[in-house]
Structure formats: C-alpha cells, structure tokens
C-alpha positions as CSV (number, residue, x, y, z in Angstrom):
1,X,13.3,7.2,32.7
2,X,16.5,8.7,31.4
3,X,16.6,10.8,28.1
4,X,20.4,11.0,27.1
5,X,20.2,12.2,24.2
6,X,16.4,12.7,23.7
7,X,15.3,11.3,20.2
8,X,14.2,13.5,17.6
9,X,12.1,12.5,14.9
10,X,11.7,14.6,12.1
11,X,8.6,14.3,9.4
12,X,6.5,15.8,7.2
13,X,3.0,17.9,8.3
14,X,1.4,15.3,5.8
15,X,-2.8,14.8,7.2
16,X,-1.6,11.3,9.2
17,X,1.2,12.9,11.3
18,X,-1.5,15.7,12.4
19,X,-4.4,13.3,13.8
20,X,-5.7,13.6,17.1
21,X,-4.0,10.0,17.9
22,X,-0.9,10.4,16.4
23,X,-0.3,14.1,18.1
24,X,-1.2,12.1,21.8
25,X,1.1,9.5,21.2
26,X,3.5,11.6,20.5
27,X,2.7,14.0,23.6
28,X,3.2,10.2,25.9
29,X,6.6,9.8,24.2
30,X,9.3,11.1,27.1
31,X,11.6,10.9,24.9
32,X,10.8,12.0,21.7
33,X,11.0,15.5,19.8
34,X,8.4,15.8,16.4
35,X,10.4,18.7,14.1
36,X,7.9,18.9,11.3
37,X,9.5,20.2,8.1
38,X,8.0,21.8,5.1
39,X,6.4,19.2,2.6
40,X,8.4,20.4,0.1
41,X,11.9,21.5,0.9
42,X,14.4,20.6,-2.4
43,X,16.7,23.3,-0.5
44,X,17.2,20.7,2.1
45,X,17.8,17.5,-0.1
46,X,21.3,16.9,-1.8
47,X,19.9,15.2,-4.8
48,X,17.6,18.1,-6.1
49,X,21.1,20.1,-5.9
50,X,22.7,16.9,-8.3
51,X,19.7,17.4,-10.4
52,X,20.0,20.9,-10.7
53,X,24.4,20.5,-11.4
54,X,23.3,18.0,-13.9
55,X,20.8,19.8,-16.0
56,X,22.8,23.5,-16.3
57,X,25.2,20.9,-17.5
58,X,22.8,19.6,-20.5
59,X,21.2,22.9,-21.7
60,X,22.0,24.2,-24.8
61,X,23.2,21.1,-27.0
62,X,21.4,20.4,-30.4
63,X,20.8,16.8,-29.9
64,X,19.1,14.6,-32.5
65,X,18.0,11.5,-31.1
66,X,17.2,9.8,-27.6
67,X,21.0,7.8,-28.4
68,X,22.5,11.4,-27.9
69,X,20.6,12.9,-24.9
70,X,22.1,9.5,-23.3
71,X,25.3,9.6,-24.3
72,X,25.5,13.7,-23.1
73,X,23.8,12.4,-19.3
74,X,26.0,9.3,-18.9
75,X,29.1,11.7,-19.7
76,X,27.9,14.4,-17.3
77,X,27.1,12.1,-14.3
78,X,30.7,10.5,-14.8
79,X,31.9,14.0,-14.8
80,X,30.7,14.2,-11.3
81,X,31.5,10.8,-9.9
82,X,35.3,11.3,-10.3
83,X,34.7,14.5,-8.6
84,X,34.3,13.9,-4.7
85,X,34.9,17.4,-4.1
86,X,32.0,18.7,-6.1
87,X,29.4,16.3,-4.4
88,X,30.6,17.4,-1.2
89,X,30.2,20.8,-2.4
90,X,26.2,20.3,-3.2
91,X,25.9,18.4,0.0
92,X,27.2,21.5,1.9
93,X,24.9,23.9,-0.2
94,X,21.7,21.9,1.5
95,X,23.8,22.5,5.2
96,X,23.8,18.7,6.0
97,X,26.7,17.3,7.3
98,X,28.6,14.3,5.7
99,X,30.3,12.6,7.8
100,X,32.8,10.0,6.3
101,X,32.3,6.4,6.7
C-alpha cells in the first residue's frame, strides 16, 4: 500500500487517545502519523489571540450598565471585521497558515 502523502492526525494526550487499544490501532495504521499536542495550547489557536485584541480593547472604560459593556463589544468586534489585515495579523502570531479560499 502507497502512502503519498502519509496522513497525519493531530490530537490531544487526553486518557482515550493513550489506551492500550487506541495506541495499537494506531501502530496498524500504514499510513497514519499521531502528533499529540499540549492539552492546552491558546498560543496555537487564533481565537484566544481575538479574545486577547478584544479585551486590551475594553479595559479601562467606566461603564454603567450591561446596555454599555454591549454597546463598547459590538463596536470593538466591528472594529476588527472591517479590518482583514488585523485578523490575518493574529492568525500569523499562532504561525498557522491561511490560505485564501
């Protein structure tokens, strides 16, 4: 059996993905490279980076009801989505690759 490109698989070291059966299956699979990654790894997902932008961008404000916290989120996030430039900048902080549609 041919391999071109192998398959990788990437997945958490989370108790089910270290069992006995699943680390035997895995060794059967010709095909098939396990990368396990950290169970926590915000470094490594673009939206932590969003949530990060978007809170240094709500800090400091003297807001007086729920109404206002709203209105100061809704005006930051459109900030952002007019901004193409800026989300491919926290998507190239994590080191992915976007790749246009």
């Amino acid at each position: 059996m041919s391999c071109t490109p192998p398959s990788c698989w990437s997945e958490t070291t989370s108790t089910p993905h270290k069992t006995p059966e699943f680390t035997t299956w895995v060794e059967r699979q010709k095909c098939l490279r396990v990368f396990y990654l950290p169970r926590y790894a915000p470094e490594l997902n673009a939206v932590e980076w969003v949530w990060s932008w978007l809170k240094r961008g709500i800090v400091n404000f003297l807001l007086t009801s729920i109404d206002d916290l709203e209105a100061l989120v809704r005006s930051r996030l459109k900030q952002i989505q007019y901004r193409p430039d800026a989300i491919t900048g926290l998507f190239a902080d994590t080191g992915l690759i976007m790749k246009p549609p």
